[in-house]
N, C-alpha and C positions, 0 to 999 in steps of 0.2 A: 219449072223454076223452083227452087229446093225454100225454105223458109230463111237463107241467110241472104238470097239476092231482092232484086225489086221488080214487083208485078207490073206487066204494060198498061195497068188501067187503073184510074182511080176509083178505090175500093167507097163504090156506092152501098147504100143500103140493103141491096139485093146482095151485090156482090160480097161485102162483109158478110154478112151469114152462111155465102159458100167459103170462106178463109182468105178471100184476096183482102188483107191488112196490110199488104205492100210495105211500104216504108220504115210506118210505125214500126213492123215487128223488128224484134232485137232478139238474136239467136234463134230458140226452137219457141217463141211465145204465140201460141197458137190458142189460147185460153178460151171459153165461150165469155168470159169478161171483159175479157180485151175486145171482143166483139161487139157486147153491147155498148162500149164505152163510143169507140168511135166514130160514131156516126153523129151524137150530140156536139163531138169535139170541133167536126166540120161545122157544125151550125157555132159553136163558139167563136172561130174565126171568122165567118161572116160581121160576127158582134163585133171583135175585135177590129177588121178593118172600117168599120163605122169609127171606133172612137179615136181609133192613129188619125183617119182625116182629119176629125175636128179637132182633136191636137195638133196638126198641124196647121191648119185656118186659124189657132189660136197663137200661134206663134209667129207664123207672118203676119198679125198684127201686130204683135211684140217689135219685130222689126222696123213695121214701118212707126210705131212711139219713138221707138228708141234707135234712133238714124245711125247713131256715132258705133251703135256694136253689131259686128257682122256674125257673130256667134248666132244668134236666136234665124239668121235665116239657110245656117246650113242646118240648124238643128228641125227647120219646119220643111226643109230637104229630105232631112231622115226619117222623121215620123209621118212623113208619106211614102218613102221608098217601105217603110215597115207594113203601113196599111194594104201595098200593093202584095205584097210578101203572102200577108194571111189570105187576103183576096184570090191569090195564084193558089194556093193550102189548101181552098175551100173546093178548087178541081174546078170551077167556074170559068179560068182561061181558057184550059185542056185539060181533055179528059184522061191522056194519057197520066199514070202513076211519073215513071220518071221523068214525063217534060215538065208536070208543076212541081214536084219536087224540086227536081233544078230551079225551076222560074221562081219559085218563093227564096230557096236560099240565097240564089243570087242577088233578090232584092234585098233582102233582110242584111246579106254582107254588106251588098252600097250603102244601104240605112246604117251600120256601124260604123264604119269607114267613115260615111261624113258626121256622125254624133260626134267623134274625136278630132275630125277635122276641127269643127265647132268649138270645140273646149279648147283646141291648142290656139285658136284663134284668140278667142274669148281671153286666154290666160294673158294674151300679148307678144304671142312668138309669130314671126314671116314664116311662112314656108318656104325651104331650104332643099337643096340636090337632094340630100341621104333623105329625108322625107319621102321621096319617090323611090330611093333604095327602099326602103323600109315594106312602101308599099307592095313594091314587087313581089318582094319574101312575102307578106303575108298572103297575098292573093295565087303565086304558087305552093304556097301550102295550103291554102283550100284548093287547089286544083288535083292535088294530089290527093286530100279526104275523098274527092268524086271519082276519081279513076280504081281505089280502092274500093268505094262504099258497096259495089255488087260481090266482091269477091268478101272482103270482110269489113261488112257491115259495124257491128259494134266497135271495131276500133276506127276506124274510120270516121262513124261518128263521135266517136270521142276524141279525137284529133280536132274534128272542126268544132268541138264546144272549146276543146283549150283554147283555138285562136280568138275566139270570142272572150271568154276569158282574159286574154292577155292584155286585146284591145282595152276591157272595159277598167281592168284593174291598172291601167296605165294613164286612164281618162279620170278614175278616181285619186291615182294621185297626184294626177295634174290639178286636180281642184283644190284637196287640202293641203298640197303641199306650197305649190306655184300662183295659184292666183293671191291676191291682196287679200289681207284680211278684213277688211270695208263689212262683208257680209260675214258673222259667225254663223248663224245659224242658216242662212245659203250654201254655207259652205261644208258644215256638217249633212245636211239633209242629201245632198246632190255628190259629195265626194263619197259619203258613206253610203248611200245607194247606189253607185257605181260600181264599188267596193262587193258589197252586194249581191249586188246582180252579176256582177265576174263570180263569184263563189257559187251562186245557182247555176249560171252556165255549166261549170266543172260538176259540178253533182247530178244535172240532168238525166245525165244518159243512167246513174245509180235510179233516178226517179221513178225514172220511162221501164226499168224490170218489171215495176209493181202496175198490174194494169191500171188498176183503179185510181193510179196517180197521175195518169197520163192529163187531166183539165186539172188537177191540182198544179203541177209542173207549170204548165203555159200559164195559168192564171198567176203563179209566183212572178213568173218572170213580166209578165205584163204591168201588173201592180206595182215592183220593182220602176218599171220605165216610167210610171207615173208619177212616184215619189223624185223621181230623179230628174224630172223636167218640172217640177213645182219648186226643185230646189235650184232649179239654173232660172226658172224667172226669177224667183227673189235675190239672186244674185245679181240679175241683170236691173230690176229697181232701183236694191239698193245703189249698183254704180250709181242711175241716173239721179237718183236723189242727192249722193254726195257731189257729184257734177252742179246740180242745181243750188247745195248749199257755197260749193264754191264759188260759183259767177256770182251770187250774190255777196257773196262776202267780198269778190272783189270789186262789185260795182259799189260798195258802200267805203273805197278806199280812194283816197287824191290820188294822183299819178301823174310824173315830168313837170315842166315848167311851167308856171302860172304866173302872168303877166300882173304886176302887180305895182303901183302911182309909188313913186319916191317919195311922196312928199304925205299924200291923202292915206295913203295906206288902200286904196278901194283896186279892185281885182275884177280885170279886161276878161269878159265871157266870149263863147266864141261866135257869139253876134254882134260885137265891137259894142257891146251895154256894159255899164261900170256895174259893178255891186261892191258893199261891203264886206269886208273878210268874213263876219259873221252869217249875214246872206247868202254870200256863196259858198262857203261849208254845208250851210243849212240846207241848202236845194240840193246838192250834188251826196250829202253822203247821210248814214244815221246819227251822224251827230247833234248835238244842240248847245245852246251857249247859257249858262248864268253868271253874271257879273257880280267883282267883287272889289277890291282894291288891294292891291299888291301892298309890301310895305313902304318902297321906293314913293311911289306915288301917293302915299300916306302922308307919308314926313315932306312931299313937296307942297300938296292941297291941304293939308288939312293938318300945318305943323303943331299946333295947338294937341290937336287930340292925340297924333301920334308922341309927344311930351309925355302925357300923362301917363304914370303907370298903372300897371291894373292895379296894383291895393290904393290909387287915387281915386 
């Protein structure tokens, strides 16, 4: 197996130090750095898919708060398809090089896949036919990165960082461009690290030449996915809270007909109990009353004072 295809095993501690770097390697990078780097890098994914789960336990409760948005439970979809991804990484599924390979990417693509689902949801659009067009194209074009990736490797991986890319810079401008402006700084934080994280995707494979960047690299792009789900809950708050200022604004407003004495002026509640106009504004909204005297009713009760002028 030449240094541009992929070794059958996942390049363990032993095996790194005979040169099986499998995947990682990009061209002839066969370094004794690249060597030492790797092996900490598996233990870094183990970290990682620790923190994807509890983001995503963090965001299935996001869900179950907030009933009315369906975004936060495909988004706690993705950041467990992601945790499964590094978990596969770590060679802990299989030990073969190219079945976790495969098995990680293909998780990591469903974990993208519904992060955008989530946001077009989130923004307020149905899913629609060309939708599933959409999705075909992109998932035969990562079909194609993989049937490349043993013959040529670095373009191949760089094909599938552009479709990630494409994905994410389409999800950032679904948020600054398409969702409500309710949230500024939800919508800064989460559309521009989307933004982002599509712009590190496309530089990755430039990262991955330099050995020594290879946990810099993953650690960007992790970090990236942090800031940009801190920025989809505050956007998901903020809805609820202007939701919640609304119902109250409109349970403090009268509405339709109100049954109201020809004669008494007093207003039929809906327990068939009279109350006063003033009463029943007062229980039903935030309003309140102070009494005063009009000037009609001035000059009828009290003709005397209304005569008088003020310099009398």
């Amino acid at each position: 197996m030449t240094s541009r295809g992929l070794d059958k095993r996942r390049p363990s501690q032993d095996n790194v130090h005979r040169g099986d770097v499998g995947v990682w390697r990009i061209s002839e990078m066969t370094s004794a750095r690249a060597l030492e780097v790797l092996p900490s890098l598996y233990q870094a994914f183990l970290g990682y898919t620790v923190l994807f789960v509890f983001v995503g336990l963090a965001l299935l409760f996001l869900r179950k708060a907030a009933t009315n948005e369906v975004g936060p439970g495909y988004w706690a979809l993705a950041y467990f398809l992601h945790g499964a991804g590094f978990l596969a990484w770590t060679g802990t599924v299989t030990s073969r090089l190219w079945d976790f390979y495969l098995l990680g990417d293909l998780l990591h693509l469903a974990g993208f896949v519904l992060l955008v689902c989530g946001i077009y949801r989130f923004a307020g659009y149905r899913f629609r036919r060309w939708n599933l067009y959409v999705l075909g194209v992109f998932v035969l074009g990562w079909l194609c990165s993989i049937v490349l990736l043993q013959r040529q490797f670095p373009g191949a991986f760089l094909f599938s960082s552009a479709l990630r890319a494409v994905l994410l810079l389409w999800s950032g401008h679904m948020i600054l461009r398409l969702t409500p402006s309710e949230s500024l700084e939800g919508r800064r934080l989460a559309g521009w690290g989307l933004t982002a994280w599509g712009v590190s995707a496309l530089g990755l494979p430039v990262l991955l030449a330099f050995h020594a960047a290879y946990p810099l690299a993953v650690g960007l792009l992790v970090g990236l996915q942090m800031l940009v789900v801190l920025g989809m809950v505050i956007l998901v708050v903020d809805r609820m809270r202007l939701l919640a200022e609304a119902i109250a604004t409109h349970a403090g407003r009268l509405e339709g007909l109100l049954p109201i004495c020809a004669f008494c002026k007093r207003i039929r509640a809906g327990d068939e109990s009279w109350h006063s106009v003033e009463e029943y504004i007062r229980d039903r909204s935030d309003a309140d009353f102070t009494h005063g005297v009009c000037p009609d009713c001035m000059e009828k009760y009290y003709p005397g004072i209304s005569a008088l002028s003020p310099t009398e």
